[in-house]
Each structure stands twice: as structure tokens, then as C-alpha cells.
C-alpha angles and dihedrals in degrees: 000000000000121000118270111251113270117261124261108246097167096055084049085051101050088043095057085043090050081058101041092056091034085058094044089052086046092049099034093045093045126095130219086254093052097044090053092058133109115260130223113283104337121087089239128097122250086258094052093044085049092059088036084052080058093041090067093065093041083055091057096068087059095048090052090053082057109043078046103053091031094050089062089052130081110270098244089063101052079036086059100043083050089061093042093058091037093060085042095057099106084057091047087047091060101039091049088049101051095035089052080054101049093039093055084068101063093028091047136143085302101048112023100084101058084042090063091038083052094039097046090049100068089045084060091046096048092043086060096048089052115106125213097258086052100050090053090048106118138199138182115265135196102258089192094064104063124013084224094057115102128208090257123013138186129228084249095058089048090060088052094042100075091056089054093052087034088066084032095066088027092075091053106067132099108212108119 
């Protein structure tokens, strides 16, 4: 059986950098009035779906802790804590919403922006860490939870998931 190909860091890298300076021209072009509207199909502002944008990518460090510690793991159990988070998704859907909400108010306009830049760095500097093996490393995931979560997904996958919600949420705001 051959090797798979390696994966391509440098396309996942430039992938979390094309988010990190699309944010900064949505934040930075965008006035008080715009970033208080409503946004396309959510119930948050521009300016709450923006740190919820970065949010996305905050929420990625925590994902890698736990494809790294599950895939060690026998699968029922990841299989089991899948479950878990999938019959708690009404309660993860509040809290995302209001804490997307909350958290808009201290990362706000002012300071969103340098708390991607810091955030997507040490994605950058963890992606290049990651061996091979761990990046093919894999883990159920709640499928209820993202639209862009998969019933099982690799470390590798996890890297690549905050830039497809990233152009999701992207759509929906109003800003122009």
C-alpha cells in the first residue's frame, strides 16, 4: 500500500492568511451604521457575525486539542462523545449565538481585527509543527453542529474547516 500524498501546508496556510486580510478590509471598510445592521439570514449584526467569522478560527485550536487526544482513543468512545455533543446541539446553538453576541462587544470594530491576526498565527505556527501522521489523525465529529462538520474528520480537515465557514458567513453580510 504506497504513502498518501503529503498534505499541502502551504495551500492551508495561504487559505487561513486569505481570511485573516479579507476580515481586516471588512472591518476596516466598513462604517458604525453598516456594522449595526442586520445581516443576511442570521439574527446578529454585521459586526457580531464578523467576530463570529473569527470565532470560527478561535474555535479551531480547541478542535485540534480534541482530534488529538480522541484519535488516540478507541473509536466508540469519540463515537460516544459525537453523540453527546450532537443531542446537546439546541443548547451549542444558544450559547454560540449569544456568545457571538457578547463577544462582539469587546472584540469589537477596534480590536477584531489584531485578535484574528493573533489567533490565526498560532494556527500558522501549529500547522507547521504537525507531522504527517498527525495530521492524518481523525476523530468523530457532531454533524449537527456545522454544516461543514463530517461524521469523522482529520486533523487535516479541521485546518481547512475555519476558511469554509469563514465565505459561508461571509455571504451573509450587509455591508455594502
Amino acid at each position: 500500500m504506497s504513502e498518501p500524498p503529503p498534505v499541502d501546508r502551504a495551500a492551508i496556510a495561504a487559505d487561513l492568511e486569505r481570511a485573516r486580510v479579507a476580515l481586516h478590509e471588512l472591518v476596516d471598510g466598513a462604517s458604525t451604521e453598516q456594522l449595526a445592521r442586520r445581516s443576511s439570514g442570521t439574527r446578529w449584526t454585521n459586526e457580531q457575525l464578523l467576530f463570529h467569522m473569527v470565532f470560527g478560527y478561535m474555535v479551531v485550536r480547541r478542535l485540534l486539542i480534541l482530534v488529538r487526544v480522541f484519535s488516540r482513543l478507541p473509536d466508540p468512545v469519540g463515537r460516544g462523545f459525537a453523540r453527546a455533543l450532537n443531542a446537546a446541539t439546541p443548547v451549542f446553538h444558544q450559547i454560540n449565538y449569544f456568545g457571538s453576541c457578547a463577544a462582539a462587544t469587546v472584540f469589537n470594530q477596534r480590536r477584531m481585527g489584531r485578535h484574528c491576526d493573533r489567533v490565526i498565527a498560532k494556527l500558522q505556527r501549529s500547522l507547521t509543527r504537525e507531522s504527517e501522521t498527525d495530521l492524518r489523525r481523525s476523530m468523530a465529529f457532531p454533524v449537527r453542529w456545522d454544516p461543514f462538520f463530517t461524521e469523522t474528520m482529520t486533523l487535516e480537515q479541521v485546518y481547512r474547516y475555519p476558511g469554509k465557514h469563514f465565505d459561508f458567513h461571509r455571504a451573509q453580510l450587509t455591508l455594502g
